[in-house]
N, C-alpha and C positions, 0 to 999 in steps of 0.2 A: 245728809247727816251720816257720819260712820257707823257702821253696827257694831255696837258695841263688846261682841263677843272681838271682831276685826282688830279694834283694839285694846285690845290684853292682850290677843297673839302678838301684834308687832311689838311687844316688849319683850321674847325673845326671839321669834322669828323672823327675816328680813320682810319688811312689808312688802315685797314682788312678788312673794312667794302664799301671799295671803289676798285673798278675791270675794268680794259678797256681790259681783257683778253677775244680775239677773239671768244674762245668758249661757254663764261659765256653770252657775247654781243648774239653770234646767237640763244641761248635757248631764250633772251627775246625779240627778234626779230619776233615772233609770236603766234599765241595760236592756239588751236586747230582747226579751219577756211581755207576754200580756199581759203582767201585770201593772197595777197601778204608779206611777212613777208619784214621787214624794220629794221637794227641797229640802236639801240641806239647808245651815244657816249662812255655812261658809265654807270654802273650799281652801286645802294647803295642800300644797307642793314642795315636801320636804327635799333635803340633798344628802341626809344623812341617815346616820339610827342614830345617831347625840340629838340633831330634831327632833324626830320621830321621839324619842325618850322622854324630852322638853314638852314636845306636846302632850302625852301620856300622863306625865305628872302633874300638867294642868287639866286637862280634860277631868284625870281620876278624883282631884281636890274638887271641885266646879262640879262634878257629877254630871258632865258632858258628855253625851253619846260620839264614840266615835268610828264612819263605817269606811274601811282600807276600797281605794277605788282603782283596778287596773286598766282597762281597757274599754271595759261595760260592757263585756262580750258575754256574759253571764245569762241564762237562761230559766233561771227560777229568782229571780228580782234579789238577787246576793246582796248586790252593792248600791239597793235603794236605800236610803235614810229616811225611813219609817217615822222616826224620833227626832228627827232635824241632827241641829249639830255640827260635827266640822267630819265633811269627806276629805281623805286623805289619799290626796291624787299622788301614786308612783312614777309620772312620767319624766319626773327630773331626777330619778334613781335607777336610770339605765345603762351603766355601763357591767360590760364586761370586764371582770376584774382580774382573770388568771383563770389560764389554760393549760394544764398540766396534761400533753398528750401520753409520756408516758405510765401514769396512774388514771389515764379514761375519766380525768374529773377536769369540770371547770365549775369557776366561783361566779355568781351573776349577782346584780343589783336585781330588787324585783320587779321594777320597770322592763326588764329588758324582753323584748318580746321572744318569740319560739322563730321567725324568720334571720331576726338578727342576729342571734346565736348562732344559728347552722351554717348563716355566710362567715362569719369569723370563723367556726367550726373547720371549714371546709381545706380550709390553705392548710389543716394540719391530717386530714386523711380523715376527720370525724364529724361525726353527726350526733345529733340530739333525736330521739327518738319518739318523742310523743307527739302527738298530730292530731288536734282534735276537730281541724279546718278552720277554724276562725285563728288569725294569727295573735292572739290572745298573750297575755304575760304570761313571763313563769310564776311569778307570784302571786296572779289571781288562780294558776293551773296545778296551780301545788295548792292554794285554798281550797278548791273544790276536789280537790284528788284527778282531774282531768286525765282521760286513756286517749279513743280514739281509733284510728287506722292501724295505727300497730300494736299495739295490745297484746293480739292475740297471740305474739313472737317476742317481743323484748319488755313486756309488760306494761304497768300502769306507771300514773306520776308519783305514788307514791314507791314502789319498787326503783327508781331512780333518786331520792333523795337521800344523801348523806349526810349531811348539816345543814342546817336552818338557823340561821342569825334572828333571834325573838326577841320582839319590847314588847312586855306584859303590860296591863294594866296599869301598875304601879310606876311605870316607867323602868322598870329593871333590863338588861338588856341581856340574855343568857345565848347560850349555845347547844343544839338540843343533841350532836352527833357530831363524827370527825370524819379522818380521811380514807379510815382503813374498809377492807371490802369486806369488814365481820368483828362483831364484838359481841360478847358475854356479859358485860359491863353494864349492872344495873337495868331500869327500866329503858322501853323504846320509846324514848321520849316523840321524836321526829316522826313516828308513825301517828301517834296522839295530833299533833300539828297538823298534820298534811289532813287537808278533807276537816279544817274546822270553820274554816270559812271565813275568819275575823274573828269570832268569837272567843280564843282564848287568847289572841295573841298578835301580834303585825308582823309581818316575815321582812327582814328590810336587806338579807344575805341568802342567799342558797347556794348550796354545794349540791354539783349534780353528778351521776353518771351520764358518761356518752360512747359511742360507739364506734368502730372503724367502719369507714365507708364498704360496703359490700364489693367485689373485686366484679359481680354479674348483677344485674338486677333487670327481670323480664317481668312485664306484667300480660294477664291476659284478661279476656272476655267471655264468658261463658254461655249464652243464653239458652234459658229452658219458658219451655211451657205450660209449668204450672210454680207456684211459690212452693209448694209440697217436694218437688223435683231437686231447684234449687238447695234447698234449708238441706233436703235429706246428704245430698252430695257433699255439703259442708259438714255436717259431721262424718261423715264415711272417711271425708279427707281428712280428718285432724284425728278421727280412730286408727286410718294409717299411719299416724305417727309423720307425716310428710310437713314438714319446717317452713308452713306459711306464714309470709309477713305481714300481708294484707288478704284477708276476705270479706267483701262489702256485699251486702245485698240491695239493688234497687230495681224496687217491684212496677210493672207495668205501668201502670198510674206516674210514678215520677219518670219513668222514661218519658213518657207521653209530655212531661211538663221541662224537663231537659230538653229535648230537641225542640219544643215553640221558643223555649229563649236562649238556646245557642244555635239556633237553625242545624241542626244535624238531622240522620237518619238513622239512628238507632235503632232495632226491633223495638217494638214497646213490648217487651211479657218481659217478665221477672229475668233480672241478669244481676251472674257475680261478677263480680270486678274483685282479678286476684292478683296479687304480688309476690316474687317468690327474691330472695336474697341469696348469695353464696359463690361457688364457685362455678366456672363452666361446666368440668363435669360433675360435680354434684349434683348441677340445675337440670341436666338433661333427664336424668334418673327424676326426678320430683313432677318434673312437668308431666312427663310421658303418662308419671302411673297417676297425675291429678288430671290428665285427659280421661284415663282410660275408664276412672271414676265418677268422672261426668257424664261420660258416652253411656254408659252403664244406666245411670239415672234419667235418661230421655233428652242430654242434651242437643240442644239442638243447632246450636252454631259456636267454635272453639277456637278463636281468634288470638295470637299473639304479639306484644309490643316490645322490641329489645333497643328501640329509639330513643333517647331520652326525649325529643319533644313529642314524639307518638307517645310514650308512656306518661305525658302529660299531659295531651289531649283527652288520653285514655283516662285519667284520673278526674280531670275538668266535671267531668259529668257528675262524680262524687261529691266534688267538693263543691259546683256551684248551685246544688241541689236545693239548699236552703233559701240562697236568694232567687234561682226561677223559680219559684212559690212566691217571696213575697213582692217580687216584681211583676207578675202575671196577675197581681189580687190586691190593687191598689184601694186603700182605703181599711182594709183589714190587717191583722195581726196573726205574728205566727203564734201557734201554740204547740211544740213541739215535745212528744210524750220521750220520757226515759227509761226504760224495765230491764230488769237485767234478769235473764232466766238460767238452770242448771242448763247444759247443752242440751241432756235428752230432752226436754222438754221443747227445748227450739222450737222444733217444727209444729206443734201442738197450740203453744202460743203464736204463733206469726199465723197460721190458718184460724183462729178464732178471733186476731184484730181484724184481720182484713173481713171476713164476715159479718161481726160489727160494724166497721166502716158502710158496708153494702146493707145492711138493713137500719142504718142510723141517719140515712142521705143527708151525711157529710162528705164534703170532699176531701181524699188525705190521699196521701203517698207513706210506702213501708220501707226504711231504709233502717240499717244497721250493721255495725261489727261486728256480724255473725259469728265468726270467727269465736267470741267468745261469751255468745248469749246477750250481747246486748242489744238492742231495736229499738229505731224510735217509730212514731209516726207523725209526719207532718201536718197540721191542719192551722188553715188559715180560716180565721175569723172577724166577724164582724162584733166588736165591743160593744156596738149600740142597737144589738139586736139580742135581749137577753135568751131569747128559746134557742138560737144559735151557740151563746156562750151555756147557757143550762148544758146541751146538748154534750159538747166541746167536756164539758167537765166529769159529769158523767162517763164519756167514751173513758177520758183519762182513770178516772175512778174505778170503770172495769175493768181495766188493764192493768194497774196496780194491784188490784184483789186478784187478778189471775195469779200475777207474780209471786206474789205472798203466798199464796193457798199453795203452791207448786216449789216451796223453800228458796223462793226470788228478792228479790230486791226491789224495793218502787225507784232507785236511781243507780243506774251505772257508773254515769260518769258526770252528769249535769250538777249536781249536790244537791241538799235539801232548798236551802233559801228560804223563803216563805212557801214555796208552793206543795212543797212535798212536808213540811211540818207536822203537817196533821196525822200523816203515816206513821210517825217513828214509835209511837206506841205499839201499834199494831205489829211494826216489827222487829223491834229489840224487847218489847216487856220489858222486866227488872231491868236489865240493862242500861236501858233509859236510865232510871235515876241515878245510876254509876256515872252517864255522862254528866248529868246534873249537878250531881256533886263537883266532877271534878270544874265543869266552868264558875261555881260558887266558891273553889278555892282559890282559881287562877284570877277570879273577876267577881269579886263582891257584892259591887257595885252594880254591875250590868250592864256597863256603859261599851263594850266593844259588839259594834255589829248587834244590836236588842234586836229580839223580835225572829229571830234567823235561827233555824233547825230545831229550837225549843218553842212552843205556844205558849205567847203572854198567859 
């Protein structure tokens, strides 16, 4: 028998594009997160923002929850449907729509993912600059405010957006920004967007900046002997003022879990992984004196990659850091923390997680965009072992109050979701109900993404 929400959408949606099939329901019943996954009622696959609109303006009448789904790459249960309702898969809203090389902008659908873009990108000299390793949407990565590996050089996702194509609530379809590279022009709207997660709004257009392809690009290896050594050389080098694109920190422990599942020989102790962008001679100058800063701080081996597939080998470690954990720990879930600290503080906080780690006998790994204060910690757990997940929560819990007590952040770059909810008092205060307000004027009703960055 059809479910009856199924049909009301096919009276104006094409019915191919409308699904209450069990197994389509449990893929968007969760993302990549330990937390609880929840079905939908039913799943659309719009092609437009006149859908997307269509369905707005019945969901908003109907008092229909509705949570925007991109990829489920999400790490604080974003794009669970807590509330049931209809998920709103962007994967038939992937095109590339116009690339303007000479104004550094291109227009995307928000299906379109961050790989796809850079290879159309590329035949014009440019690239896309944010990279958070999961090849994620731009419009689940513009939801969450998504950074990543380069951050700490061309900024965040929200420092690349220029316009955002928005269907409210109400089904209205607005525009929050233009083309130009600066305006005075009323409120920032597009900053309000980016980083609201579904909640105010559906993103169904973005206008992005991007970049000229760099003319050098070397990355190198750094290894030291203590995380204290590391952290401290990372700030030394960005108080030199020296123009890194990438500084990643992975601490002994994920070494150790990188070379069991790519078979390599890494050091295991604490190693940056840097990347530097620019010119030849520029780069020679940068490298030299971010050697001569690492020798200084007890490095201990200074290795570098000017190969494009050695500087991809070189990177591999980084990026497939997440899945050896959860391939090495079958049966378990990751839980992987978010803190974003002031730099001085870096080194402070990353020696009091890993010492927790060691007196909490959990098993974790310390990786982060050091570069600009952000760290996670990996830990894999077992769901059906509540003194494991107690444990798992608390760690996270401390790590948060470190961050806050030291003028931090409980999320970098992951976003609130559900998991980080319970923080936002603690760190916006008054502020808070500023946001409150403003989704009580955008969304009445409460029907976009319920339950996400605000506590029922």
């Amino acid at each position: 028998m059809e479910n009856d929400l199924v049909g009301q959408l096919k009276k104006f949606i094409p019915a191919e594009q409308i699904t209450a099939n069990p197994t389509v329901l449990e893929q968007h019943s969760k993302d990549e997160s330990y937390h609880t996954p929840h079905l939908p009622d039913v799943v659309v696959f719009p092609k437009s923002a006149e859908e997307v609109s269509r369905i707005m303006k019945f969901a908003n009448e109907k008092n229909i929850p509705v949570t925007p789904f991109g990829m489920g790459t999400s790490l604080e249960g974003h794009v669970i449907p807590y509330q049931g309702g209809i998920s709103l898969d962007f994967q038939l809203m992937n095109e590339v729509l116009e690339v303007r090389p000479t104004d550094f902008l291109v227009r995307v659908q928000p299906g379109v993912t961050r790989s796809q873009l850079n290879k159309a990108l590329k035949k014009h000299g440019l690239f896309f600059t944010v990279d958070p390793g999961a090849d994620a949407t731009l419009g689940g990565m513009a939801a969450t405010n998504a950074s990543g590996t380069t951050s700490v050089r061309y900024g965040i996702m929200r420092d690349q957006v220029r316009d955002l194509e928005v269907v409210l609530a109400d089904g209205r379809i607005i525009h929050t920004g233009n083309m130009t590279a600066k305006s005075s022009s009323g409120y920032h709207i597009s900053s309000l967007f980016v980083g609201s997660e579904g909640t105010l709004g559906v993103f169904t257009e973005l206008t992005l900046r991007v970049y000229g392809l760099p003319e050098v690009i070397t990355a190198a290896r750094a290894v030291f002997s203590s995380v204290e050594d590391a952290v401290t050389t990372v700030v030394s080098t960005l108080s030199a003022g020296i123009p890194i694109a990438r500084m990643e920190l992975v601490d002994a422990r994920s070494i150790k879990q990188v070379n069991a599942y790519n078979n390599t020989t890494y050091p295991e102790k604490p190693t940056l992984f840097i990347e530097f962008h620019g010119s030849e001679g520029g780069l020679s100058y940068d490298i030299e004196f971010t050697q001569n800063i690492a020798l200084e701080n007890g490095c201990q081996e200074f290795l570098f990659e000017t190969d494009s597939k050695a500087r991809s080998q070189l990177w591999d470690v980084r990026h497939s850091l997440a899945y050896a954990f959860v391939h090495k720990s079958p049966g378990k879930k990751m839980m992987v923390t978010d803190v974003c600290v002031p730099i001085s503080e870096l080194v402070g906080a990353i020696v009091d997680a890993r010492n927790h780690i060691d007196g909490s006998e959990l098993d974790a790994g310390i990786v982060g965009h050091v570069g600009d204060g952000n760290y996670h910690v990996i830990l894999m757990i077992d769901l059906n072992d509540p003194e494991e997940v107690s444990k798992a929560k608390e760690f996270n819990a401390h790590l948060v109050e470190y961050a806050l007590s030291r003028g931090g952040s409980c999320t970098g770059e992951h976003g609130v979701g559900v998991g980080k909810a319970h923080y936002q008092r603690r760190e916006h205060g008054e502020a808070l109900d500023i946001m409150m307000a403003i989704k009580d004027v955008l969304d009445p009703k409460g029907i976009l993404n319920p339950g996400k960055i605000f506590m029922d």
